[in-house]
C-alpha positions in Angstrom: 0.0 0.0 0.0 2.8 2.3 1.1 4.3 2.3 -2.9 0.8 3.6 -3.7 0.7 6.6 -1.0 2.4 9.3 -4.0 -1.3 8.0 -6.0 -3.8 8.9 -3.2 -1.6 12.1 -2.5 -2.3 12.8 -6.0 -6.0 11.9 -6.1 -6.7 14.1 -3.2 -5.0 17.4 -4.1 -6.3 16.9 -7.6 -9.8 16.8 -5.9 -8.9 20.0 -3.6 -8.0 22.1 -7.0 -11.4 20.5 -8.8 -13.5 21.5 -5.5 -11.4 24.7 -4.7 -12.6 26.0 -8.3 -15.8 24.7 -7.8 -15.9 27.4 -5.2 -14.6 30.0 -7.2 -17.2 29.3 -10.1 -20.1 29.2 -7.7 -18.8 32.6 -6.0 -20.1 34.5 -8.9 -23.6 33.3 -7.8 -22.5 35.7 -4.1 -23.6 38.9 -4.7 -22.2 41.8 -2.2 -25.1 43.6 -2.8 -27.8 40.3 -1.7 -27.2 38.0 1.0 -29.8 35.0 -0.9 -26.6 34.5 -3.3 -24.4 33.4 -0.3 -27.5 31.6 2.1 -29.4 30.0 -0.7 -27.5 29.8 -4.2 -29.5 32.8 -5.0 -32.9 30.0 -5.6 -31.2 29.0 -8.5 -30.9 25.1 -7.9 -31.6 23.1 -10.8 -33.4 19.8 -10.4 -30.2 17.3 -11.0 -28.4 19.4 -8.7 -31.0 19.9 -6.2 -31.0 15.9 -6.0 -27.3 15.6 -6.2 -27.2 17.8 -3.0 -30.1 16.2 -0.7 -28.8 12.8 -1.6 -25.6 13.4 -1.3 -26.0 15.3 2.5 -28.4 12.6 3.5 -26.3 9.9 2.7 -22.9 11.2 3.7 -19.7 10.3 6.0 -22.6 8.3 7.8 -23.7 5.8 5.2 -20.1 5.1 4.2 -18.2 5.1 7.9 -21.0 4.7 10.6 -23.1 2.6 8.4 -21.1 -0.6 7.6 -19.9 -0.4 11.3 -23.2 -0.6 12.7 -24.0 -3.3 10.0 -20.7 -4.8 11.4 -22.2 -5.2 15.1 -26.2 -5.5 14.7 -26.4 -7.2 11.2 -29.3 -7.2 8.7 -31.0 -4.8 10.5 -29.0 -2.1 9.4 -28.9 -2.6 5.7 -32.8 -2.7 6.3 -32.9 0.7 7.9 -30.3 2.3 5.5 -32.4 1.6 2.4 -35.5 3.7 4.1 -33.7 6.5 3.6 -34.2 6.8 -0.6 -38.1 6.4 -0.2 -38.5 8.9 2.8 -36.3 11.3 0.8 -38.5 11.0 -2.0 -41.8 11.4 0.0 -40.4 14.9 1.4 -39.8 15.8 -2.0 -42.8 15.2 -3.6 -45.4 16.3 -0.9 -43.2 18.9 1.3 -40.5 20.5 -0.4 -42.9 22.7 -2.5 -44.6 24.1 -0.1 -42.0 24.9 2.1 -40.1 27.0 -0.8 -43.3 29.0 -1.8 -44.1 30.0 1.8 -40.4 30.9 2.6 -40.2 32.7 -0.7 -43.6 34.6 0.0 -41.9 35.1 3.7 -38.2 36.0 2.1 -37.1 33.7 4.5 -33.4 32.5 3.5 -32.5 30.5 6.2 -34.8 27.8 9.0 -34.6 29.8 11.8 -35.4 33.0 9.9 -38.4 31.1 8.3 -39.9 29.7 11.5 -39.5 33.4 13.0 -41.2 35.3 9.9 -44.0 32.6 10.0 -44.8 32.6 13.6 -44.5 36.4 13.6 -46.1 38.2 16.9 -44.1 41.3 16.9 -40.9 42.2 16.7 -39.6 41.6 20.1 -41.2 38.0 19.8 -39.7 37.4 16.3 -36.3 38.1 17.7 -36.5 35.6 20.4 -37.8 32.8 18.5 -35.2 33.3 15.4 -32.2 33.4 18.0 -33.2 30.4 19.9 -33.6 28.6 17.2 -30.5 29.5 15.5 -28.5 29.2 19.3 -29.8 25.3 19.5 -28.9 24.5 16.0 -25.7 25.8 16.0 -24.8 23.8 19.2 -26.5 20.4 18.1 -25.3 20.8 14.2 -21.4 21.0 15.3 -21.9 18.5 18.1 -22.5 16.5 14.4 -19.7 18.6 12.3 -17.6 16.6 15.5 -18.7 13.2 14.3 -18.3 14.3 10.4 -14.9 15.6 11.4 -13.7 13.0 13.1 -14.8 10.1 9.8 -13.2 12.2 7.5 -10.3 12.4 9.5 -10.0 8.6 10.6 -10.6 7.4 6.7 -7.8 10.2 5.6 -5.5 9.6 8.3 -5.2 5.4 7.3 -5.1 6.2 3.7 -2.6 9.1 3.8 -0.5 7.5 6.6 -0.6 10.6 8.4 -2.1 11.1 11.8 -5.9 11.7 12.7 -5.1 15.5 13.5 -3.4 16.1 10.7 -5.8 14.7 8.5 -9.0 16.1 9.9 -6.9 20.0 9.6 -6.8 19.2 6.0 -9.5 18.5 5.0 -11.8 20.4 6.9 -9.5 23.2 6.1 -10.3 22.7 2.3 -14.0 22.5 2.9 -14.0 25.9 4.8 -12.1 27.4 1.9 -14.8 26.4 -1.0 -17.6 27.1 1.2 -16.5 30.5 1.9 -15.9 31.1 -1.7 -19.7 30.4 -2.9 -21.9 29.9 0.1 -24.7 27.1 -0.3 -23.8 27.0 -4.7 -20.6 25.8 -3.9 -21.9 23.6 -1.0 -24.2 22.3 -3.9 -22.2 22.1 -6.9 -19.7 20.1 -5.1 -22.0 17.7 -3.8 -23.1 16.6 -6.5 -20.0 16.1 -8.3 -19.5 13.8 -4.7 -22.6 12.0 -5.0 -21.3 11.1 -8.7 -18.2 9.6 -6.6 -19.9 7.8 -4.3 -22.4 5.9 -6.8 -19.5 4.9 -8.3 -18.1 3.8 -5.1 -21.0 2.0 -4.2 -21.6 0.2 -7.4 -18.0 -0.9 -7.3 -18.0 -2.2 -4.1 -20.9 -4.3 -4.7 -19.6 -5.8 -7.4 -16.5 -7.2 -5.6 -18.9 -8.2 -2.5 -20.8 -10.4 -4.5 -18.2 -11.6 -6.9 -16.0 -12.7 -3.5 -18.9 -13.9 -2.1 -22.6 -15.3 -2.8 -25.7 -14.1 -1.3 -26.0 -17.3 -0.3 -22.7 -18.2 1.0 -22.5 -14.9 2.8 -26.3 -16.4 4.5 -24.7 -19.2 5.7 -21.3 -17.7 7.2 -23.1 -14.8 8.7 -25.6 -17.7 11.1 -22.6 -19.6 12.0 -21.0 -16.1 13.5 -24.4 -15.3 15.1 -27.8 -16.5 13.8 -29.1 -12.5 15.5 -27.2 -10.9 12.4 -29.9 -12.1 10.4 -32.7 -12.9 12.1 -33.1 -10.6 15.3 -35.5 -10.6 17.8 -34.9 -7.2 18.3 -34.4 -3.9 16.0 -31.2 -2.6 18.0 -29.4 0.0 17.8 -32.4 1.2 16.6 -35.0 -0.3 19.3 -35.8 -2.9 21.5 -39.1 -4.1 19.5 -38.3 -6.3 16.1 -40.5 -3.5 14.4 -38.8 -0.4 15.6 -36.5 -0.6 12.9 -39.6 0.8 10.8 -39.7 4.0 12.2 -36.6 4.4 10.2 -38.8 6.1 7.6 -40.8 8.3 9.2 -37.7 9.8 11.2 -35.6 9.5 7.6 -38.2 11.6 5.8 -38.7 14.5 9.1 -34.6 14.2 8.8 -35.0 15.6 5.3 -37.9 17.9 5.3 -37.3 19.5 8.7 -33.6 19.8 9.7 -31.6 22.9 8.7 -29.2 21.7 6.1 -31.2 19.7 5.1 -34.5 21.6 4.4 -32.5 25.0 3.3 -32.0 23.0 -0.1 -35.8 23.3 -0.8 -35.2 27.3 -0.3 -32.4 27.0 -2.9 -34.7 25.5 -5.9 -35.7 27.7 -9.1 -39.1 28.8 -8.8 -40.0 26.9 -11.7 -38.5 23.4 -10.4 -40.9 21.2 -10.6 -40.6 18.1 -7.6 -41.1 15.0 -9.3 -38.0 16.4 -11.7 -35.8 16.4 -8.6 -37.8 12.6 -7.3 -36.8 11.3 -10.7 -33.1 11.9 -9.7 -33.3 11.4 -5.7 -34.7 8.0 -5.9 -31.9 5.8 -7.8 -29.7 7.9 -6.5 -30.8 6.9 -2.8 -31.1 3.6 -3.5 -28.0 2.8 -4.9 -26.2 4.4 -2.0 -28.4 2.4 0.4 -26.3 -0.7 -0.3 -23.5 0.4 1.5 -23.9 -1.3 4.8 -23.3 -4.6 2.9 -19.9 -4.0 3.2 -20.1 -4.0 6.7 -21.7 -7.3 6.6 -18.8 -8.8 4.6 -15.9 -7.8 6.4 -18.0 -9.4 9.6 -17.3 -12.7 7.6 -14.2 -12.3 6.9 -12.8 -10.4 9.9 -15.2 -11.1 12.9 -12.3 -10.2 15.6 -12.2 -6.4 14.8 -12.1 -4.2 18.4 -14.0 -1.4 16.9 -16.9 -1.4 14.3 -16.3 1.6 12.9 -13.1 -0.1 11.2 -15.3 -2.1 9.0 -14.8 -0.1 6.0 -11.1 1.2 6.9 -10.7 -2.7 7.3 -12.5 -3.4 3.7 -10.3 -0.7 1.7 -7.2 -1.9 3.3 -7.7 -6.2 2.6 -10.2 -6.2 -0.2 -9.3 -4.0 -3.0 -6.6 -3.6 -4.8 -4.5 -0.8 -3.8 -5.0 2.0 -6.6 -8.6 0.9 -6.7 -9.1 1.6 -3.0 -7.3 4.8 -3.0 -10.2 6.1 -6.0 -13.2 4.4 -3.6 -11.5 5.9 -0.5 -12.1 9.6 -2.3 -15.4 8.9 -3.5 -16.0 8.2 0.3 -14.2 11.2 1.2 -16.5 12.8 -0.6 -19.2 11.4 0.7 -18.1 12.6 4.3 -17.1 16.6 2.9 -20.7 16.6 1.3 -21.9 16.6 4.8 -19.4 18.5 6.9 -19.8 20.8 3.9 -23.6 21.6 4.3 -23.4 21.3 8.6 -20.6 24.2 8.2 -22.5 25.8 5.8 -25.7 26.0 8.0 -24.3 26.7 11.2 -21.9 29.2 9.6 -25.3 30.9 8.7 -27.2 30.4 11.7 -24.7 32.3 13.3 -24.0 35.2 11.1 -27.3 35.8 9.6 -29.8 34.6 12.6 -27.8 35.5 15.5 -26.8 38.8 13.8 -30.3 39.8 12.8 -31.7 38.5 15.8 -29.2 40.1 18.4 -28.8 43.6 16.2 -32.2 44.0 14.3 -31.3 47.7 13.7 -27.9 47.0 11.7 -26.7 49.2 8.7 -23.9 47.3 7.6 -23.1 47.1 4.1 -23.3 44.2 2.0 -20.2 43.7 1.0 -19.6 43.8 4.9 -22.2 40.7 5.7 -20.6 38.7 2.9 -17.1 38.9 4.4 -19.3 38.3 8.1 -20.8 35.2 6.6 -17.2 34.1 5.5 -15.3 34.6 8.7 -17.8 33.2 10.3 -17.8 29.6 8.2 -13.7 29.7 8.9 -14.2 30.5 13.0 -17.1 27.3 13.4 -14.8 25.0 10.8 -12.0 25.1 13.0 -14.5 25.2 16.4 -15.5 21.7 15.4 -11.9 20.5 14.4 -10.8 21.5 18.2 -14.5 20.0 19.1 -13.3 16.7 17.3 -9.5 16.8 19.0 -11.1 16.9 22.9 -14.1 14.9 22.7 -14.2 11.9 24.3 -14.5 8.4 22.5 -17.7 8.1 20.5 -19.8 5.3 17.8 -19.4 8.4 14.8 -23.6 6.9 14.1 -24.4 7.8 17.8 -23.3 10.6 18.3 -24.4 12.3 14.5 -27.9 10.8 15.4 -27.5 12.8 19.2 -27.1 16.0 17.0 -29.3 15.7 13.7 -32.1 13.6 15.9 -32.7 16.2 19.1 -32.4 19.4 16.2 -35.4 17.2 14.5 -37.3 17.0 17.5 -36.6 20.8 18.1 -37.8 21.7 15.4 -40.6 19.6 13.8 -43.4 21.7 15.2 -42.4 25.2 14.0 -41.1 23.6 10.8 -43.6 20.5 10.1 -46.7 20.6 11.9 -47.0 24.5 11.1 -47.2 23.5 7.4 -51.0 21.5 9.0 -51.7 23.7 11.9 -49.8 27.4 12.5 -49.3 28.0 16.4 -47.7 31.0 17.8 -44.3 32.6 18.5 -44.5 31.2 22.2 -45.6 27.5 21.2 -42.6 27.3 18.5 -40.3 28.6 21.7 -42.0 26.1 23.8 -41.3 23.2 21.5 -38.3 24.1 20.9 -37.0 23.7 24.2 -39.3 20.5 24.7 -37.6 18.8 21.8 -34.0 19.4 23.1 -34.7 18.3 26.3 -36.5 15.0 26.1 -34.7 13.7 22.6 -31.3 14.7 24.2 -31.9 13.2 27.2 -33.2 10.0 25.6 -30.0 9.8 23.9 -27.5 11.0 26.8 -28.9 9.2 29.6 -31.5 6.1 28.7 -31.1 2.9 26.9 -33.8 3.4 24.5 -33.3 2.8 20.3 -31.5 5.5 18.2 -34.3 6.7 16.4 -36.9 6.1 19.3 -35.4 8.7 21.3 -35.1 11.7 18.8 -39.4 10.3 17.8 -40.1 10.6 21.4 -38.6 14.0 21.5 -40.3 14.7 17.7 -44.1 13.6 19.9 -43.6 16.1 23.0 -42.1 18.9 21.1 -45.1 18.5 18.3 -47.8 18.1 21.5 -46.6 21.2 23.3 -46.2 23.2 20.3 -49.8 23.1 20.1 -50.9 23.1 23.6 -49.0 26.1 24.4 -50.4 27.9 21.4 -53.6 27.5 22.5 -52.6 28.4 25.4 -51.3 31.7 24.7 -53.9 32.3 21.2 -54.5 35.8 22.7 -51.2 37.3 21.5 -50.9 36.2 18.4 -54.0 34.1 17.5 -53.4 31.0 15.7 -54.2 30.0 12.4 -54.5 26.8 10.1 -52.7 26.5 7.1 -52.4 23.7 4.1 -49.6 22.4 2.9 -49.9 21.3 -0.9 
């Protein structure tokens, strides 16, 4: 492998010069003079791209890293619970994304917590409060997951570069701050989907040398004498205790894509003449091809059942199962699949904090446009390298856990003054209210009980959505309430 370390230094600063100008293309789309160019691609997403970019975020450092090692330790149940991913990401396209880009473009909303503020309105003082809450708890939960994206990119880069974890995870987050400062969410965009190009590839590859190695069959039979629970389980852990929890999978996969931050902020990004089943057509096989990775995980449990740490599984497979100029191309196209999310978390917290937080903290600001671009910049560089120092203290950590802990309690913060409000429109105090409920009970679900991975962040999704409406009507007097349809 060593004679083969010039090739992967190669691949990978080729890719930095491809993404790096990427970035400079995409900054065109920044305009000093309009801060929609830098938060939202100026709405001027295309429908392959659009795809490209949802897919490629949902999917990520987690399907390629954290997947196959869960897959490693639970099994079957995993590969199950991947693949509900591509359907739930096509529901929220078809029958949410649209409405949410016409009502944030009727609001002028450019980021979450700016749209959740402008809908639930109730004066100025009010609108303030709920926009900067809302923006606080997503910047603290979306870098607690920049950590776990982070720390995959810089594990994977560290074994294939044969440089250390620190140095790895500097260069490569250091890269993805420099193209996302260049051209805002386009360049987020743009380079995701030249990633999720990669990491079809990579997947299609990969399953090809599975399944020429091994039979589906063969790989049946191996797996039951290791453990007959790897593929028949009588429960659905990580994800629950019952055998059927592993179906919530797609109710929390498709809230994970219409509601969370960098997730949803793609559907503000869209043309206004997009039309959803253009960007379906392109999300499904897209999805579903990437929802095979976790096989991997299965197959180097066959072959390697000894390994100390799950999350080596695909470190393990690069290293033993391909040949070594092969495995350096798949090990960037999985790169890529990690930057395509650390890219959009940066991107959005980055934002939450110098467009929310600004606007919410100085309402009355004069500053020039020119001046908020170069505040938007600085302030992806300063919460890049907050998360690389984030990654270099943090105590040991599954990298599935702990982006679940972040993405999974920001979904149950915000699924009432994101989701429900699209059926029923509570207040300023109820979206407050849930918000706080939703951090509380998902993150202490995770952090301190034994219950599934995605039971915890639903639990927290129930009582954030039931007080969001109890404490509207609550407090109807000031403001009323209102119902609304999405469509």
């Amino acid at each position: 492998m060593e004679n083969y370390q010039w090739l992967n230094w190669a691949l990978l600063l080729g890719s930095f010069g491809i993404l790096i100008f990427i970035g400079y293309l995409s900054s065109r789309v920044v305009k000093d003079s309009d801060e929609t160019g830098f938060l939202v691609a100026g709405r001027s997403l295309g429908p392959f791209v659009g795809a490209g970019t949802i897919v490629a975020t949902g999917f990520s450092g987690w399907g390629f890293m954290g997947s196959p090692g869960v897959a490693y330790e639970f099994g079957s149940i995993e590969v199950l619970g991947n693949f509900f991913f591509a359907p739930a990401m096509v529901i929220a396209v078809l029958y949410f994304a649209g409405f949410l880009r016409r009502r944030a473009d009727e609001l002028g909303s450019c980021t979450i917590p700016e749209y959740v503020a402008q809908l639930h309105g109730g004066g100025a003082l009010l609108e303030r409060w709920v926009k900067g809450v809302a923006a606080a708890i997503t910047i603290v939960l979306l870098l607690v997951f920049l950590t776990s994206q982070i720390k995959a990119v810089g594990l994977l880069g560290a074994s294939w570069l044969g440089i250390s974890l620190s140095e790895s995870a500097l260069l490569m987050i250091s890269v993805i701050i420099l193209y996302t400062m260049l051209g805002g969410l386009a360049a987020v965009a743009w380079t995701d989907t030249l990633m999720v190009a990669g990491m079809g590839i990579g997947a299609l590859v990969m399953m090809v040398q599975v399944f020429t190695d091994v039979s589906p069959m063969e790989m049946v039979e191996r797996l039951n004498a290791i453990d007959p629970q790897l593929l028949n389980p009588t429960t659905s852990a990580p994800y629950g205790e019952s055998r059927g929890s592993v179906f919530l999978v797609l109710p929390y996969a498709f809230l994970f894509t219409a509601v969370l931050p960098y997730m949803a902020v793609r559907f503000l990004a869209f043309k206004p003449t997009v039309k959803m089943h253009q960007v379906a057509i392109w999300v499904a096989p897209m999805g579903c091809l990437l929802s095979l990775v976790p096989i991997v995980g299965m197959y180097v449990r066959v072959a390697h059942p000894e390994l100390a740490e799950p999350d080596q599984a695909m470190p393990v497979y690069l290293a033993n199962f391909l040949h070594p100029a092969l495995a350096g191309v798949i090990t960037l196209f999985i790169l890529f699949a990690m930057k395509s999310t650390a890219n959009s978390l940066l991107h959005t917290v980055s934002s939450a904090a110098s467009h929310d937080l600004r606007t919410a903290l100085f309402p009355h600001s004069r500053a020039s446009g020119a001046r908020i671009l170069w505040i938007n910049r600085i302030w992806v560089a300063i919460l890049g390298f907050v998360g690389f120092l984030m990654m270099l203290y943090a105590p040991p950590f599954m990298l599935s856990w702990l982006g679940i802990l972040g993405s999974g309690t920001l979904l149950a913060v915000m699924i009432g003054p994101v989701f429900i409000s699209a059926f029923w429109q509570g207040n300023g105090y109820g979206a407050l209210a849930a918000m706080f409920t939703g951090l509380v009970t998902s993150g202490g679900f995770l952090l301190f009980t034994k219950v599934g991975w995605v039971e915890g962040p639903l639990y927290g999704c129930l009582a954030s959505g039931l007080t969001y409406v109890l404490v509207s009507k609550l407090t109807s007097g000031a403001p009323s309430s209102s119902v609304v349809r999405a469509g």
